[in-house]
Structure formats: structure tokens, C-alpha cells
C-alpha positions as CSV (number, residue, x, y, z in Angstrom):
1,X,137.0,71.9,189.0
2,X,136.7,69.7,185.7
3,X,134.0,70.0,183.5
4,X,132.8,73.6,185.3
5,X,132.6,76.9,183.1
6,X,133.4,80.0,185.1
7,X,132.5,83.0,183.6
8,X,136.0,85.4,182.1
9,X,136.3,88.2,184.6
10,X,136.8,91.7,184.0
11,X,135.6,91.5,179.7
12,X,134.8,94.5,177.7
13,X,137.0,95.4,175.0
14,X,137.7,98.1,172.0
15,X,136.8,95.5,169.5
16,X,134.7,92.1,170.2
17,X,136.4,89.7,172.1
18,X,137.8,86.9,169.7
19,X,137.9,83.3,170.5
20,X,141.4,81.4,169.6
21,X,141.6,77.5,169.3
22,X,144.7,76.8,171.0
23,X,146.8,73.5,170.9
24,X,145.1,72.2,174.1
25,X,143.7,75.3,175.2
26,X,141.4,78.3,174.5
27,X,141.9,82.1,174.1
28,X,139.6,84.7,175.0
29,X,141.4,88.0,173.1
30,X,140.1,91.4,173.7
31,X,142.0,95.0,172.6
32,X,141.8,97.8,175.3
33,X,143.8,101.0,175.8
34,X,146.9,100.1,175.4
35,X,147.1,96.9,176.1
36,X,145.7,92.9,174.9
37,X,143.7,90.8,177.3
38,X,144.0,87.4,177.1
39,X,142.0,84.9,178.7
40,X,143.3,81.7,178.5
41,X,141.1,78.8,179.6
42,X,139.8,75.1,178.9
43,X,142.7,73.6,179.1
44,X,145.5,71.5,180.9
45,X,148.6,73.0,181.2
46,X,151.9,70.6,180.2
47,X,155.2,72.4,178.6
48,X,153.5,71.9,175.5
49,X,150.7,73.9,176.2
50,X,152.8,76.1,178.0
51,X,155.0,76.9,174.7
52,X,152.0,76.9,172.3
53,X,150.1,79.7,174.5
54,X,152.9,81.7,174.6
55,X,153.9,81.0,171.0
56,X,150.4,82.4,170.1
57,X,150.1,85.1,172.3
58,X,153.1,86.7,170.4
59,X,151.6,86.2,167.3
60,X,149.0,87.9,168.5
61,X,150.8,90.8,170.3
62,X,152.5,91.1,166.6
63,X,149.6,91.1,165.0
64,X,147.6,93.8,166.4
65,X,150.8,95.8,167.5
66,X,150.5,95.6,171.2
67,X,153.6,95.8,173.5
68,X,151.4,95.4,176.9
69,X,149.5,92.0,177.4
70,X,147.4,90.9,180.5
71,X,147.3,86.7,180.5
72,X,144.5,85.2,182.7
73,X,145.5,82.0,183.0
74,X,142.6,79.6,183.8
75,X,144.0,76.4,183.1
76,X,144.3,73.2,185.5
77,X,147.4,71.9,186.7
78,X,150.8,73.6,185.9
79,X,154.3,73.3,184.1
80,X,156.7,71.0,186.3
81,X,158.9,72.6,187.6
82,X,161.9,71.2,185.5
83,X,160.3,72.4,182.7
84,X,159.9,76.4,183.4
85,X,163.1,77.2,182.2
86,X,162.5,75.5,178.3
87,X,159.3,77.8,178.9
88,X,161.5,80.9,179.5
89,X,163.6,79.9,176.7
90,X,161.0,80.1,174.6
91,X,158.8,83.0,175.4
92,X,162.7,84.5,174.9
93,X,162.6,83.2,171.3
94,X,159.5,84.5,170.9
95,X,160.3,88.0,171.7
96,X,158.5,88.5,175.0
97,X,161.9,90.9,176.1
98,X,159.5,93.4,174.0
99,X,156.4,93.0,175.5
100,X,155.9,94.4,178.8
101,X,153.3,91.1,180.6
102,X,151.0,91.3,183.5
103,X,150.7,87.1,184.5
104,X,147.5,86.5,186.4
105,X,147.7,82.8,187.9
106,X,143.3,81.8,188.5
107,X,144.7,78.5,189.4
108,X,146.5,77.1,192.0
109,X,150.3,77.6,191.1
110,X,150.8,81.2,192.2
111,X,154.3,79.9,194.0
112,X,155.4,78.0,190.4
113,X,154.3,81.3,188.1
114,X,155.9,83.9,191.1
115,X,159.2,81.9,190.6
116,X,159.0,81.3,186.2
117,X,158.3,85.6,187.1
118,X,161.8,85.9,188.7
119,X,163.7,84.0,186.0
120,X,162.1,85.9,183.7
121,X,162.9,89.2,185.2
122,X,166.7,87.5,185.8
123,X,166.7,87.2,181.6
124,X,165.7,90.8,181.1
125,X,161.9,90.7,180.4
126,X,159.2,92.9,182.5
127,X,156.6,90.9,183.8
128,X,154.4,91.1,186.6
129,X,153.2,87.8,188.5
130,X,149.8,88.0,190.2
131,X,146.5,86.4,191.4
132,X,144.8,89.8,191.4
133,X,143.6,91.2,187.4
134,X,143.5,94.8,189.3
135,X,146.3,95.3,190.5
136,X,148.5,93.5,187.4
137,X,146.3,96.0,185.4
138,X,147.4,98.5,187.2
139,X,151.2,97.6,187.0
140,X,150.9,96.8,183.0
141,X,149.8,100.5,182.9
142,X,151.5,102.4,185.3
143,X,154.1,100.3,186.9
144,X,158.0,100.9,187.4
């Protein structure tokens, strides 16, 4: 729903959340155990946005030397579905084969983000496609 706010589920960090300006988008970042939360919201999602998220959720994982990262996506629309592969390509560049990533769709586009999941896993990088925070938690942490 445009124009709504919708409160970030499941906050409470080591260290106060921080809010990122995004190209077209913002981030919510918050350090737990093991792991960086992102919360990714206000936006519209385009392959643009799509590459600048996960463009700066690397430098973030880099940053604060985190090889486990839970995305909450909360963006409208999605990436077409010609374009999921450039995605790929670059989250690839970007070094995502290193960073084990729990995907939580809060949109609509489970189906697109279940099958961007399987090319992913196809090119070698661990991530976990979801609509449910508890149990992509739970695989970030403790999954095969």
C-alpha cells in the first residue's frame, strides 16, 4: 500500500539500528549474534534498485565483517523477470558466494525471489528464500 508505514518487524540489535539512504530505497541496519539484519524499505524495486541494494549491503557486510545477513525486503513491485539474472550477476561481483543470505520477500513476489533463490544456489551462493523472518533466522544460523 503506497504512502503506508509499517512498522520493521523483529528489531533489537547489538548496536543501534542505523538508517542508510539507498539509491531509491532505505535501509534499516542492525548487528546481532552473528549475523546483519537489514531492513530494506521505502522504495520501488527496478534492476536498478535491485543492484544498488545489493551493492550496498556488501559494503556493509565488509564493513562490519559479517558473513551472515538477513534482507527484509519491503519494497513494492519486483525485478522483471528478464532482469534477475543481471541481478545474480552482480550480487556474484559483489561477493555474495561469501556471505551465507537469508532473503525474506514482505511483498508479493515470493514466486520471482524463490526462483532468483535457485539460480543463485545453481552459481554456488547459500541463500535461503522465504516469507517467514523466523524460520530464515533459523536457517542463516543453523541451517545445512
Amino acid at each position: 500500500m503506497a504512502g503506508t508505514h509499517r512498522e520493521d518487524p523483529g528489531g533489537g540489535g547489538l548496536i543501534a539500528p542505523t538508517l542508510l539512504d539507498g539509491e531509491g530505497f532505505k535501509v534499516r541496519l542492525e548487528q546481532h549474534h552473528g549475523y546483519l539484519r537489514a531492513y530494506v524499505h521505502d522504495g520501488r524495486d527496478s534492476l536498478a534498485v535491485s543492484i544498488a541494494m545489493w551493492k550496498l549491503l556488501a559494503e556493509q557486510c565488509a564493513r562490519h565483517g559479517a558473513k551472515r545477513l538477513l534482507v527484509v525486503e519491503d519494497l513494492e513491485s519486483t525485478v522483471d523477470r528478464e532482469d534477475v539474472e543481471k541481478v545474480i550477476d552482480a550480487m556474484a561481483t559483489f561477493g555474495f558466494a561469501s556471505i551465507r543470505t537469508a532473503f525474506v520477500e514482505m511483498q508479493d513476489d515470493l514466486q520471482g525471489s524463490e526462483h532468483g533463490g535457485i539460480l543463485l544456489t545453481e552459481r554456488g551462493m547459500a541463500i535461503h528464500v522465504s516469507n517467514d523472518e523466523f524460520a530464515a533466522r533459523h536457517w542463516l544460523m543453523y541451517g545445512e
